[in-house]
C-alpha positions as CSV (number, residue, x, y, z in Angstrom):
1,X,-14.7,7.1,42.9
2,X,-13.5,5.7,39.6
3,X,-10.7,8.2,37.6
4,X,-11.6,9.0,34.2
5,X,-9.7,6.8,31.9
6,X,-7.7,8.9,28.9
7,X,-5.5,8.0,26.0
8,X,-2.2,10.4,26.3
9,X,-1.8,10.4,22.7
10,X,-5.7,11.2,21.9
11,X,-5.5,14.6,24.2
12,X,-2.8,15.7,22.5
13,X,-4.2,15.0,18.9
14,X,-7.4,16.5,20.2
15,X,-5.7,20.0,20.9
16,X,-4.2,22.6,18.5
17,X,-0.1,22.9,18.6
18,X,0.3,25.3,21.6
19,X,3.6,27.2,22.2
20,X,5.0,24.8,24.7
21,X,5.1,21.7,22.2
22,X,6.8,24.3,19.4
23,X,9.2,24.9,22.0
24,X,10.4,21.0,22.7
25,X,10.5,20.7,19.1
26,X,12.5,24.0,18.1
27,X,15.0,22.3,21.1
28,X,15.0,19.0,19.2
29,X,15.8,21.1,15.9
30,X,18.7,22.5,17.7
31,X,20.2,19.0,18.3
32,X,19.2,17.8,15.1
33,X,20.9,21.4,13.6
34,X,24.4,21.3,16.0
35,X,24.1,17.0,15.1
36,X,24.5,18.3,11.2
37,X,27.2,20.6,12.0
38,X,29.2,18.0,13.8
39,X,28.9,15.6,11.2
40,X,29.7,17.6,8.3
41,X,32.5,19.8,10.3
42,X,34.9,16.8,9.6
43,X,35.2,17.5,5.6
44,X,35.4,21.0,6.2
45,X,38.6,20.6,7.7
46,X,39.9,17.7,5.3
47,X,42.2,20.7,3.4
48,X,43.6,21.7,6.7
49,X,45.2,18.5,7.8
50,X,46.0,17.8,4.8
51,X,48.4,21.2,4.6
52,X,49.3,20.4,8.2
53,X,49.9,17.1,9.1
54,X,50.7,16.2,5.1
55,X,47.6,14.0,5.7
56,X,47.2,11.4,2.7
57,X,43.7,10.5,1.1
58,X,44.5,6.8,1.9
59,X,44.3,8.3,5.4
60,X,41.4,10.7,5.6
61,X,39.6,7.6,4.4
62,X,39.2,6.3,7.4
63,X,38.6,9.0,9.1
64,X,35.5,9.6,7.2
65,X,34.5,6.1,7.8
66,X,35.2,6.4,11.6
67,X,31.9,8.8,12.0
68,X,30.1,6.7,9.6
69,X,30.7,3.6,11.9
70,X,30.5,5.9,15.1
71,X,26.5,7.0,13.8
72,X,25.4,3.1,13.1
73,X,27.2,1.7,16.4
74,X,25.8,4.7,18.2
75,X,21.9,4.3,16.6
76,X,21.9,0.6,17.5
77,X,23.2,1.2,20.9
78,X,21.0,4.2,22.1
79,X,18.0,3.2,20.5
80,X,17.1,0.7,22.9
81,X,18.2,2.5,25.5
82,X,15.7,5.0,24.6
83,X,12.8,2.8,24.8
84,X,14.2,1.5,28.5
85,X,14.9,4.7,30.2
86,X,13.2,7.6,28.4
87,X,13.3,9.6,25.4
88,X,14.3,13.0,27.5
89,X,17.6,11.4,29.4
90,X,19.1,9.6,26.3
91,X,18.6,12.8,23.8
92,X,20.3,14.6,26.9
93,X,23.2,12.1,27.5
94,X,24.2,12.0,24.0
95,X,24.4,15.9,23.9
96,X,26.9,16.0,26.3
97,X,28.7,12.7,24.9
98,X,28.9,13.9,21.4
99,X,29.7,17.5,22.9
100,X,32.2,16.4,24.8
101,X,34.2,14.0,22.1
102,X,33.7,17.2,19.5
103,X,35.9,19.3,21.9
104,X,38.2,16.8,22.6
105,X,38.8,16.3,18.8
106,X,40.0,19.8,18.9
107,X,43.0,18.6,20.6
108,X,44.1,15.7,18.8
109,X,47.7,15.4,18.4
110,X,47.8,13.0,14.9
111,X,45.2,11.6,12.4
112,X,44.8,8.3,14.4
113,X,43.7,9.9,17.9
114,X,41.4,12.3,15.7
115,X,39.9,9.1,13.2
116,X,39.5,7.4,17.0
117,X,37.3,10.5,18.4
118,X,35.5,10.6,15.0
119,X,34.3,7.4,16.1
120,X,33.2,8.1,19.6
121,X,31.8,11.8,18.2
122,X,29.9,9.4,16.3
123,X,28.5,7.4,18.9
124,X,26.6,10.2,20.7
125,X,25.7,11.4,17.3
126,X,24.1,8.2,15.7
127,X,22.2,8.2,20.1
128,X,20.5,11.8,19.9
129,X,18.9,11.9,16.0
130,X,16.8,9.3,16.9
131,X,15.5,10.4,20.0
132,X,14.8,13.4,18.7
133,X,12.5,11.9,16.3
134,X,10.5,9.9,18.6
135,X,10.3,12.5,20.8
136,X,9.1,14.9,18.6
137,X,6.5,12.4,17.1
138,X,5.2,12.0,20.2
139,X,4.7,15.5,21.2
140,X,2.7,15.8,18.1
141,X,-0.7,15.4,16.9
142,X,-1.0,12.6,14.1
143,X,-2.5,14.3,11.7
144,X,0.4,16.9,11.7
145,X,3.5,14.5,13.0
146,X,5.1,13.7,9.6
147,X,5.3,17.4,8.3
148,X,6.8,18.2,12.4
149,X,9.0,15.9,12.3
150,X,10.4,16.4,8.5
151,X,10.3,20.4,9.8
152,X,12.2,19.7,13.1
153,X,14.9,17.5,10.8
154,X,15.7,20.2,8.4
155,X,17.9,21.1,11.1
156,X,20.2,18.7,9.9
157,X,20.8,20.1,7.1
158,X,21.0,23.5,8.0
159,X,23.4,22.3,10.5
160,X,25.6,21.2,7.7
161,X,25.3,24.5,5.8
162,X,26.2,26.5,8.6
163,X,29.5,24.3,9.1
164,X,30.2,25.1,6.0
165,X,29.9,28.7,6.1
166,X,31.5,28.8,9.6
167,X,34.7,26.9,8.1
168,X,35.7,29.6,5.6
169,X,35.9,32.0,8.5
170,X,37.2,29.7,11.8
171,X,39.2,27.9,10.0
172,X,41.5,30.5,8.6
173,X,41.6,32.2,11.8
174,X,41.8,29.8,14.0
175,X,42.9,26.7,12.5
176,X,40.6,23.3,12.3
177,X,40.8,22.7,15.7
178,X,38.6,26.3,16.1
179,X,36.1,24.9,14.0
180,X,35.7,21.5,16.0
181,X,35.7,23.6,19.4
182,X,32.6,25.2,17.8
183,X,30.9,22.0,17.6
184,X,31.7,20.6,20.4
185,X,30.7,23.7,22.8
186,X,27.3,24.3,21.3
187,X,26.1,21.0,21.9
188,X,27.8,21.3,26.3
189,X,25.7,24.6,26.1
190,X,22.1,23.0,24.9
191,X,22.6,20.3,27.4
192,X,21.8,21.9,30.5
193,X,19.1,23.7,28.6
194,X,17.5,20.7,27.4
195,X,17.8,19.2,30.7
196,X,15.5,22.2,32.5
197,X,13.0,22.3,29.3
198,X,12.5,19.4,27.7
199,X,9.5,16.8,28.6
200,X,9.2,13.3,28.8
201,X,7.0,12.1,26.4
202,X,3.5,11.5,27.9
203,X,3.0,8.4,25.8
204,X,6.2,6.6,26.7
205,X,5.5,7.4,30.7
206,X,2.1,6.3,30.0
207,X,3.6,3.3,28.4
208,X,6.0,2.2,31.5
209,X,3.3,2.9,34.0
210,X,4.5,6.3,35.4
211,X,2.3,8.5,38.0
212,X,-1.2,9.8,36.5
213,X,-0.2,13.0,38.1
214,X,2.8,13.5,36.3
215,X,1.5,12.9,32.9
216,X,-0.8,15.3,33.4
217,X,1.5,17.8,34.7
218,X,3.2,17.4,31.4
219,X,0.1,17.0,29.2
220,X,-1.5,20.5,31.0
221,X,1.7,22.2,29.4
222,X,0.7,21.0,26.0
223,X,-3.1,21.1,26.2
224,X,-3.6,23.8,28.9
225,X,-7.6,24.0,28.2
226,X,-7.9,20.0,28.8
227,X,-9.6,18.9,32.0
228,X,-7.2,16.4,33.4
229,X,-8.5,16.5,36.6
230,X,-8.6,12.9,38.5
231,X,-7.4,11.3,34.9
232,X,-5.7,8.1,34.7
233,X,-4.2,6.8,31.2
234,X,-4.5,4.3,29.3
235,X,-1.5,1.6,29.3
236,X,-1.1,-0.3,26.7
237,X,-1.1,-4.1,26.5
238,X,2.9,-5.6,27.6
239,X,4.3,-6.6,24.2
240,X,6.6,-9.1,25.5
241,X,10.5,-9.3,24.2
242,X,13.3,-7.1,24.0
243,X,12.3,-3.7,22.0
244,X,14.4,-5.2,19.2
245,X,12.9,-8.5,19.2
246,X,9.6,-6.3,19.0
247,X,10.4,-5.1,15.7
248,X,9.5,-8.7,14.3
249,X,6.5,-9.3,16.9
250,X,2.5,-8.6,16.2
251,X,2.8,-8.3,12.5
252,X,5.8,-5.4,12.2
253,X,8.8,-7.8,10.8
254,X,8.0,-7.3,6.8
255,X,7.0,-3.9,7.6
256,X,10.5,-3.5,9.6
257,X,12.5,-4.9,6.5
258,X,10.6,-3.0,4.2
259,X,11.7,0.4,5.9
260,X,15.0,-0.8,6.6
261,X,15.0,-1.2,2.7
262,X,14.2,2.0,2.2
263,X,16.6,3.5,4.7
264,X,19.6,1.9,3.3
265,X,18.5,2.3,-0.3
266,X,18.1,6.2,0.3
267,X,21.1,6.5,1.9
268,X,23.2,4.7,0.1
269,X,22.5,7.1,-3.2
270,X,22.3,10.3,-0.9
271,X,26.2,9.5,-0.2
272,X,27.1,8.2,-3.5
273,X,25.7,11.8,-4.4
274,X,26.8,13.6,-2.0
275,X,30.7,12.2,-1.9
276,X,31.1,12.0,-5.2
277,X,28.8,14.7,-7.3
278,X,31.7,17.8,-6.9
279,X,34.3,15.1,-8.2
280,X,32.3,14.0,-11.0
281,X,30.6,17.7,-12.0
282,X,34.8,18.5,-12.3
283,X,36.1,15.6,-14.1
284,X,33.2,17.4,-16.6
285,X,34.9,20.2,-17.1
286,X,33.4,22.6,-14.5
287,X,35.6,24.7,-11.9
288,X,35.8,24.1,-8.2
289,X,33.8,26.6,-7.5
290,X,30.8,25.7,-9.1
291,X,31.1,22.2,-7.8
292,X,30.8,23.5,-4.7
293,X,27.9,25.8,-5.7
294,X,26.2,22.6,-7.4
295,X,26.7,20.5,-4.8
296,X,25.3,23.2,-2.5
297,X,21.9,23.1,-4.4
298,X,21.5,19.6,-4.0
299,X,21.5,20.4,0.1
300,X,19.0,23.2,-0.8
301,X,16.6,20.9,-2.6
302,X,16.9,18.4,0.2
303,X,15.6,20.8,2.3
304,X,12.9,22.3,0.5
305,X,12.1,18.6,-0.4
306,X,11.6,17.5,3.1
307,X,9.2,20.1,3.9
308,X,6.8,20.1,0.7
309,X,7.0,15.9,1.5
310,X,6.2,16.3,4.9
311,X,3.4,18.2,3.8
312,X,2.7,15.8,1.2
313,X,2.7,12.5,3.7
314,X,-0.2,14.2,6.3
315,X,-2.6,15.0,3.1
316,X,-2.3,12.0,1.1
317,X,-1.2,8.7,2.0
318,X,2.1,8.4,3.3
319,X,3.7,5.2,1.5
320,X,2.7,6.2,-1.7
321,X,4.2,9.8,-1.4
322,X,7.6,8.3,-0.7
323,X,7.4,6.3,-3.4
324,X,6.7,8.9,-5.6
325,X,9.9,10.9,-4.4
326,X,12.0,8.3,-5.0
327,X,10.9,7.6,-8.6
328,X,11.2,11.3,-9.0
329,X,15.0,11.3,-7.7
330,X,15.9,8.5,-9.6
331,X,14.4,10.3,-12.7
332,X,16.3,13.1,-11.7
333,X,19.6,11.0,-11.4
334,X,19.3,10.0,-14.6
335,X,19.1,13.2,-16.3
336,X,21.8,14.4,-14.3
337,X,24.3,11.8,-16.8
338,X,22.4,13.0,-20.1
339,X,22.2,16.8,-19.0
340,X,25.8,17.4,-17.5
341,X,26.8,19.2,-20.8
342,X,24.0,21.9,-20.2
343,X,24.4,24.0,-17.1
344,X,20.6,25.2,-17.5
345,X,19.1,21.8,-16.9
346,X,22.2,20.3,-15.1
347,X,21.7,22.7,-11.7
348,X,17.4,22.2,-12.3
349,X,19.0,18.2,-12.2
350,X,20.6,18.4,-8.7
351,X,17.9,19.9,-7.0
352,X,15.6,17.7,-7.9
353,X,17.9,14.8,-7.2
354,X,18.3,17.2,-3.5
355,X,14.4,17.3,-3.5
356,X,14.0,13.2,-4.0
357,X,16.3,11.9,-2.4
358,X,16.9,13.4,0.9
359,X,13.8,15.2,1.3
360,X,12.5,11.5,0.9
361,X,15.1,10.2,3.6
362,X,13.5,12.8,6.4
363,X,10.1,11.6,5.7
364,X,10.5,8.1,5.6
365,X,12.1,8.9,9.5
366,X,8.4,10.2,10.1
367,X,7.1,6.5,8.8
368,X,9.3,5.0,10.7
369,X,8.2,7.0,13.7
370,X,4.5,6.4,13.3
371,X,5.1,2.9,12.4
372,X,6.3,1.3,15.5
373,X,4.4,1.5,18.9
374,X,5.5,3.4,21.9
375,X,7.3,0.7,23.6
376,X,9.4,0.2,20.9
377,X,9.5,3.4,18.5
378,X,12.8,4.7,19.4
379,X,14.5,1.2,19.0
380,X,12.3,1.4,15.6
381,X,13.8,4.9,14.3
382,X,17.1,3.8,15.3
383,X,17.9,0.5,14.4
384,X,16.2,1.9,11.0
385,X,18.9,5.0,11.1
386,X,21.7,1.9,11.6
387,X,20.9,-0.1,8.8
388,X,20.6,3.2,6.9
389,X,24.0,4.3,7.9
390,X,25.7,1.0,6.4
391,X,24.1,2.3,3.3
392,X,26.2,5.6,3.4
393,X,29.4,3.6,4.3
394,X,28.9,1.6,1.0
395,X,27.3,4.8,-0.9
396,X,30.3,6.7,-0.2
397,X,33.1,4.1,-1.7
398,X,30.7,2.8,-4.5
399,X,31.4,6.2,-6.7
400,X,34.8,5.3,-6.9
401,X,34.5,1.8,-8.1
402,X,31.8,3.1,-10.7
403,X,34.0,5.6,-11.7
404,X,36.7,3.0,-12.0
405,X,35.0,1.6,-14.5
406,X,35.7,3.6,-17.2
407,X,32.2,4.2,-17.6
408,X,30.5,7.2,-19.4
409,X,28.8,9.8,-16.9
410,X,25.6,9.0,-18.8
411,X,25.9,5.1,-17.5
412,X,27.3,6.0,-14.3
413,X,24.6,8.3,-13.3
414,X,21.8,5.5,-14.4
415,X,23.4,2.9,-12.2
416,X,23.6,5.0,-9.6
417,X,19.8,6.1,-10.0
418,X,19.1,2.2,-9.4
419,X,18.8,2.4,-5.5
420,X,16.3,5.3,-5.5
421,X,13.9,3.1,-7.7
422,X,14.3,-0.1,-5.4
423,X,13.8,2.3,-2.5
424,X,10.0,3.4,-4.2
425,X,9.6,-0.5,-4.7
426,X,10.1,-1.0,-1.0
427,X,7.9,1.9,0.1
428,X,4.9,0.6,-2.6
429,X,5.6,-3.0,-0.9
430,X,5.2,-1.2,2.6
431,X,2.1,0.5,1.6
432,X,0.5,-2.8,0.8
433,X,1.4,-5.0,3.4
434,X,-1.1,-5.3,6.3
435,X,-0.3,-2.6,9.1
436,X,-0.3,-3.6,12.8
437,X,-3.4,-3.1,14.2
438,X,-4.1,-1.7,17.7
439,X,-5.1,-3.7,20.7
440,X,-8.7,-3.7,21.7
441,X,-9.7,-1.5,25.1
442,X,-9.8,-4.3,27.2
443,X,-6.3,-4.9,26.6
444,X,-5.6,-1.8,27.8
445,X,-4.6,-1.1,31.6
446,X,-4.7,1.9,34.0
447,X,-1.1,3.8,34.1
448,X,-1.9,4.3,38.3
């Protein structure tokens, strides 16, 4: 007798969320969460080695840039990867990888071995963001993926907080290393966890052919009322290529530039920000502590940003959401140079800029993720992420040379509003250029 033919991807859309799914992705916020706590435990600790090891600024600079470099080498490398061998053993290898290089940064004797480890932390770190996209995207239904996945990611910047507010305790009691042994043993705990709990996405085994039986064993968690009984699923068409060289195949390569647009664009003035706001709020005559209070809120709007965009991008359509978020940071980057004189608009100024700007940079990780096909969406997200990350290596040096300018704040702030309004240009331009379009049935083949 024939098997029923199914479309993994169409159960799961055809089901409400069911505690199981919530599950995998409150485990991929935790990654995402202890991923932010990593990467931001690094400037928390600047102070210290500078009172210890009389560490210079020429040389935290590259220790900064170490992690940066570490996140892009990392997303190229374990993107791929993820499309070969599975979204579940990559987001689990990288755990332990960036878990283990964490802990051993606690130990580093000078700034060299520690700028070295920043790299490797990097590595794994740059491997397990991604994946934990994709694989929350595809645990999803589509008409709620972009507001799950810009939910799951606010773990990153929660993570960051709560490196922050770990720092002012750990540190003095413990020294930096305590803080870095934080971060690297929460991620060696969550390993084996995510090892026991987490799925295999039932569209990529679908995708690579796997046993009928064992994507149902994994859909029946998600959809428990489905009748998957004698099912067999539907495998999509062999694109041929490497997954990278499937990022310019079947009609994706101006859509693929045009996001990788975006992602550096959006990163680039996140870091510009996000370095240099607290330098730039004091040079104006405010104290350190409310630069570090204002450049708090422009994490808090961030977050709130990614969520009401989230939102946003499954009611309306997606490109032109985006693009609206970024005209809206760079507006708010603006004022931020003509407003700095007034505390009551300047704070209102940051969040917004918060809001625009990086709740803009989760969602466009949703695009991405819906963009790309499942042989190839974790090589999509990544590779994206990379490019991204080159932005934030040039974001985070291109304050100072503006600043070196002798520029006035106003002009500063305007120049630096520039890459938010090309990144709305690039999303418009991706709205309107012709999407992919799905094989036909008969291209499809039985995963048996």
């Amino acid at each position: 007798m024939a098997r029923r033919m199914l479309d993994a991807q169409e159960v799961v859309n055809a089901h409400p969320l069911s505690a199981f799914q919530k599950r995998v992705i409150f485990l991929c916020f935790l990654v995402v969460a202890i991923d932010g706590f990593d990467t931001a435990a690094v400037g928390f600790i600047a102070p210290a080695l500078k009172a210890e090891w009389g560490a210079t600024p020429a040389e935290l600079a590259p220790l900064f840039a170490a992690g940066l470099f570490g996140l892009m080498a990392g997303a190229f490398v374990f993107g791929p990867l993820a499309d070969r061998f599975g979204r579940k053993p990559v987001l689990t290898l990288t755990t332990v990888f960036f878990g283990l290089a964490t802990l051993a940064s606690a130990f580093a004797p000078d700034i060299g071995t520690l700028t070295a480890l920043r790299f490797v932390t990097g590595l794994g770190l740059g491997g397990a963001m991604p994946a934990s996209i994709t694989l929350t995207a595809e645990l999803c239904p589509e008409r709620r993926r972009s507001s799950l996945v810009t939910l799951m990611f606010c773990g990153f910047t929660i993570g960051s907080a709560s490196a922050g507010l770990a720092a002012s305790s750990i540190v003095a009691a413990f020294g930096w290393p305590g803080l870095l042994a934080l971060g690297g043993a929460m991620p060696l705990l969550l390993a084996p966890v995510l090892a026991l709990f987490l799925p295999e996405s039932p569209r990529y085994l679908a995708n690579r052919g796997a046993d009928p039986a064992r994507i149902s064993a994994v859909l029946s968690r998600m959809a428990p009322e489905a009748d998957l009984d004698g099912a067999s699923y539907l495998r999509p068409a062999k694109t041929p290529g490497s997954p990278v060289g499937q990022l310019f195949s079947d009609g994706l390569g101006l859509g693929t530039l045009l996001i990788w647009t975006g992602f550096f664009m959006s990163l680039l003035v996140f870091y510009l920000l996000s370095s240099w706001l607290p330098l730039l709020i004091t040079s104006a005559g405010f104290s350190m502590e409310n630069a570090a209070l204002m450049g708090a809120t422009l994490a808090t709007g961030g977050t709130v940003g990614a969520i009401v965009i989230g939102r946003l991008m499954d009611r309306f359509e997606p490109h032109r959401v985006l693009a609206g978020a970024y005209l809206l940071a760079g507006g708010f980057v603006i004022l931020l140079g003509t407003s700095v004189a007034q505390p009551w608009l300047f704070v209102p100024a940051i969040f917004g800029a918060g809001f625009g700007v990086a709740g803009a940079q989760v969602g466009i990780n949703a695009l991405a993720a819906g963009f790309y096909p499942t042989a190839s969406r974790a090589t999509g997200v990544s590779w994206a992420n990379a490019v991204g990350r080159s932005g934030s290596v040039l974001g985070s040096t291109l304050g100072g040379v503006l600043m070196s300018l002798g520029w006035d704040l106003a002009t500063v702030f305007a120049a630096a509003a520039l890459p938010a309004f090309l990144a709305a240009l690039a999303m418009v331009a991706k709205g309107r250029a012709a999407r992919p379009g799905t094989p036909p049935p008969a291209a499809a083949a039985p995963a048996d």
